[in-house]
N, C-alpha and C positions, 0 to 999 in steps of 0.2 A: 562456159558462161562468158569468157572475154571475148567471145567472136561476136556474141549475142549485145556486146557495151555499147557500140554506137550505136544500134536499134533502141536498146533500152533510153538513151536521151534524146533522142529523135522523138518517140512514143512520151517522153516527160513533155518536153517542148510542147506538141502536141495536143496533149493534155492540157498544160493551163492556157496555151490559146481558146480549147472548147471552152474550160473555165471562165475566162472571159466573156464568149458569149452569151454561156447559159446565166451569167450574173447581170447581164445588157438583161435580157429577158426578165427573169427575177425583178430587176430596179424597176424596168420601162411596166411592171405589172403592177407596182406601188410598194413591191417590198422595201424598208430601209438597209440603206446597202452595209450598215452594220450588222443587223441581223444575217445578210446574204454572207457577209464575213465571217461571222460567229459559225455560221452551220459547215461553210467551207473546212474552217480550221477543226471543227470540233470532231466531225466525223473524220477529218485525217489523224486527229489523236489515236482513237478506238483501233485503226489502221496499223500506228508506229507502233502502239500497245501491246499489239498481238505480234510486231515483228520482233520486239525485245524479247516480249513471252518464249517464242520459238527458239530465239538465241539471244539467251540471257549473256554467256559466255566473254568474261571481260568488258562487262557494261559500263564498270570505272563511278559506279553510283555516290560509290564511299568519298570520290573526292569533290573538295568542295569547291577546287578550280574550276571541274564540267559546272558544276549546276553554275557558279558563278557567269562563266561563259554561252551556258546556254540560255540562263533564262536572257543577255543578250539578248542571240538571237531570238528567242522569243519575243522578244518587243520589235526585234527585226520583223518579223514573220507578222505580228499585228498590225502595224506600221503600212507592208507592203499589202497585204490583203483588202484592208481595209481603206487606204490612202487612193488604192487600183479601183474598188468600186465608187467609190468618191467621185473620182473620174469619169468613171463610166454616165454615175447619173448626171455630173454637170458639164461634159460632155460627147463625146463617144467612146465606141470599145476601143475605135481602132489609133486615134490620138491619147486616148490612153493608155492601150499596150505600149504604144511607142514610145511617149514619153518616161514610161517606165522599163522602156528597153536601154535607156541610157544609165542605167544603173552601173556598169564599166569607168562612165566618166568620173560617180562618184565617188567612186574605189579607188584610182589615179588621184583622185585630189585629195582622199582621206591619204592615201600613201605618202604625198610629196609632204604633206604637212606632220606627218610622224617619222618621218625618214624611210620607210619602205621601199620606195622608188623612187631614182631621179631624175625631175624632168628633164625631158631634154624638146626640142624643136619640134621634133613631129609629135607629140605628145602632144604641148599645148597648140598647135595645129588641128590636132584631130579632135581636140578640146572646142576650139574655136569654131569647126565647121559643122559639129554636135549643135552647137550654140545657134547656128547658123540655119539649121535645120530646123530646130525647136520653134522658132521665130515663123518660118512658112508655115508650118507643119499648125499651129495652133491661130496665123494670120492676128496675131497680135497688135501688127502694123495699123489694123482696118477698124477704126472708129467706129464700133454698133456689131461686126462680124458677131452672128449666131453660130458659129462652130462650136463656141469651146469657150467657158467663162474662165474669169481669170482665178474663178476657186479650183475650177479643172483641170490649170494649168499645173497653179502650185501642187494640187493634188495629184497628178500624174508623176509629177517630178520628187515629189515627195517619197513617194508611192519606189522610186529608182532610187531614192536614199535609203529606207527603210529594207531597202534587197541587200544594199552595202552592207547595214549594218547585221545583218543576219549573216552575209557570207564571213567578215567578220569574224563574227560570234562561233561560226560554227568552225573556222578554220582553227582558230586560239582551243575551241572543246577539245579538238580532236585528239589530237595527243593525249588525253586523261580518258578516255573510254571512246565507247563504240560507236558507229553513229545512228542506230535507233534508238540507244538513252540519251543520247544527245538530242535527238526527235521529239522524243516522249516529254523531256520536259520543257523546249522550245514550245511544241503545241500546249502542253500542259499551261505554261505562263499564254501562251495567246488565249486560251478558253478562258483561264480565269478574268482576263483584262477585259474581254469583247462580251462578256454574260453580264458583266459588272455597267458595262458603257452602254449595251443596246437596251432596247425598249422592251422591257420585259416583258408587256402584254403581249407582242408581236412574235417576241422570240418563240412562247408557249404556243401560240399560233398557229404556229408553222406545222404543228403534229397533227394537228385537226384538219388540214387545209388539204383541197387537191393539188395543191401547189410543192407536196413532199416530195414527190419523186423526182421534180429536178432537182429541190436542194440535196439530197441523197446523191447524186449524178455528180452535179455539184462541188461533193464530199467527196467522194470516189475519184472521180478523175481528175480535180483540183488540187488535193492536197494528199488525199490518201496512198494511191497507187501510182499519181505520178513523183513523189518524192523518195518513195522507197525504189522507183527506176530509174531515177536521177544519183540518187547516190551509189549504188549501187553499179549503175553502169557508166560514174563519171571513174571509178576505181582502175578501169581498162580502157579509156579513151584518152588518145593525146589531148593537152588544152586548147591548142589549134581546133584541133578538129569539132569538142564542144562548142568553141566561140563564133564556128559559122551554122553548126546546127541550132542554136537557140536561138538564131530570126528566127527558127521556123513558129515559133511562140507571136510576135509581133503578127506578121503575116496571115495567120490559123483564124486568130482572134479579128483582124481585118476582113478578112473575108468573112467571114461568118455575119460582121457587125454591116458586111455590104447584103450579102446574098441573103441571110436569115431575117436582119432588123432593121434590113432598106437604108443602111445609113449610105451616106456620099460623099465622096469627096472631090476638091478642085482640082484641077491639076497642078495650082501651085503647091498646095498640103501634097500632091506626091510626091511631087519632085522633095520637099523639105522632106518625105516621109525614106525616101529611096536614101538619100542624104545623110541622113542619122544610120538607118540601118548597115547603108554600105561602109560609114565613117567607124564608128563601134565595132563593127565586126574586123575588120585592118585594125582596128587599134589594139584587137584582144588577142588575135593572131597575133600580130607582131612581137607583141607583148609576152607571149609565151611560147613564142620559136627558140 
């Protein structure tokens, strides 16, 4: 299985890059991108579910620190699912993967301010050129620009806070149990919040509709199957080596959002776009050398 760990986060990456674009799809078809949230997480429950099921063994259920910890990240996991389609609908897949690829930056700043990490120069450096990037990448600068509203900005960015707070969450579980019960009740608290908040007529909907088998797709390769080979095969991979395969997540979902849903971009949004990617990834290596 450890020879197989860095395939398996490759294939996670992957994975929610499709994710992103089959949710571009979904939204640009009229679905509300909370409903598109709700099905993403909810059919990755049924998933974690069945991985606890299989191995129940030291699940850690009994303590109250996991649930405390996870249902965290479960607002993490709501947060980021739903913050990401947000994005998508007000403005693209691929300024939104990115913007939510900065979720590194939020984690260094959640650190410096709890004592975790301490800054130092290249840090907020790599801070600054994130920033810097952000800026082209959504042309913010440009009075009237139709790239990307400034709800899809914060939504994008939000969307990389809400990842902190789940990685967070699930770092602090882990030590009290396993991490499929960890899973189970992070989606559990996401299903409850997003059935609660979406549009109920719509969410019922979606059963009746030709439109189930991407949200099922959706399901499965969004949250389901790429979460259980993400952890699973973050177990055997150096954290170098994870922090340059998960561009592959920004990138997946870019391309798709060019080739599948015609989206475009400037060349100034790449160079911002290349910018963040290249900056974040040096910062997560270095970071965990």
């Amino acid at each position: 299985m450890a020879r197989f760990s860095t395939t398996f986060v490759v294939l996670a990456a992957l994975f929610w890059g499709l994710a992103g674009g089959i949710g571009g799809m979904l939204i640009a078809d009229g679905w509300d991108p909370l409903v598109v949230s709700f099905y993403r997480g909810a059919i990755g429950l049924l998933f974690v579910l069945a991985w606890l099921v299989l191995s129940p063994h030291g699940s850690g259920l009994a303590s109250h620190r996991l649930w405390f910890w996870s249902v965290i990240a479960g607002l993490g996991v709501a947060g980021n699912f739903t913050f990401y389609f947000v994005s998508i609908d007000q403005g693209s897949v691929a300024v939104a993967a990115t913007l939510m690829y900065c979720a590194p930056v939020f984690v260094f700043l959640v650190s410096f301010a709890i004592g975790l990490e301490r800054p130092t120069l290249l840090k907020w450096a790599a801070i600054v050129m994130v920033m810097l990037g952000i800026v082209l990448l959504t042309r913010i600068y440009e009075v009237g620009a139709d790239s990307v509203t400034p709800l899809g900005v914060a939504a994008g960015l939000l969307a990389g806070l809400s990842y902190a707070t789940f990685i967070f969450g699930f770092k602090y579980a882990a030590p009290y149990g396993s991490p499929q019960a960890i899973l189970v009740v992070a989606f559990a608290t996401f299903s409850a919040i997003l059935v609660w908040l979406g549009d109920a007529d719509q969410t019922l909907s979606v059963l009746s509709t030709s439109s189930w088998p991407l949200f099922a797709v959706l399901g499965v390769v969004g949250a389901g199957v790429s979460f259980i080979l993400y952890v699973v095969g973050l177990n055997d991979t150096l954290p170098a080596v994870a922090a340059i395969v998960a561009m592959v997540e920004p990138v997946t979902a870019s391309l798709f959002g060019v080739v599948v849903l015609s989206e475009s971009l400037t060349a100034i949004q790449l160079v911002g776009m290349g910018l963040i990617l290249v900056t974040v990834t040096t910062l997560s290596v270095s970071s965990s050398a």
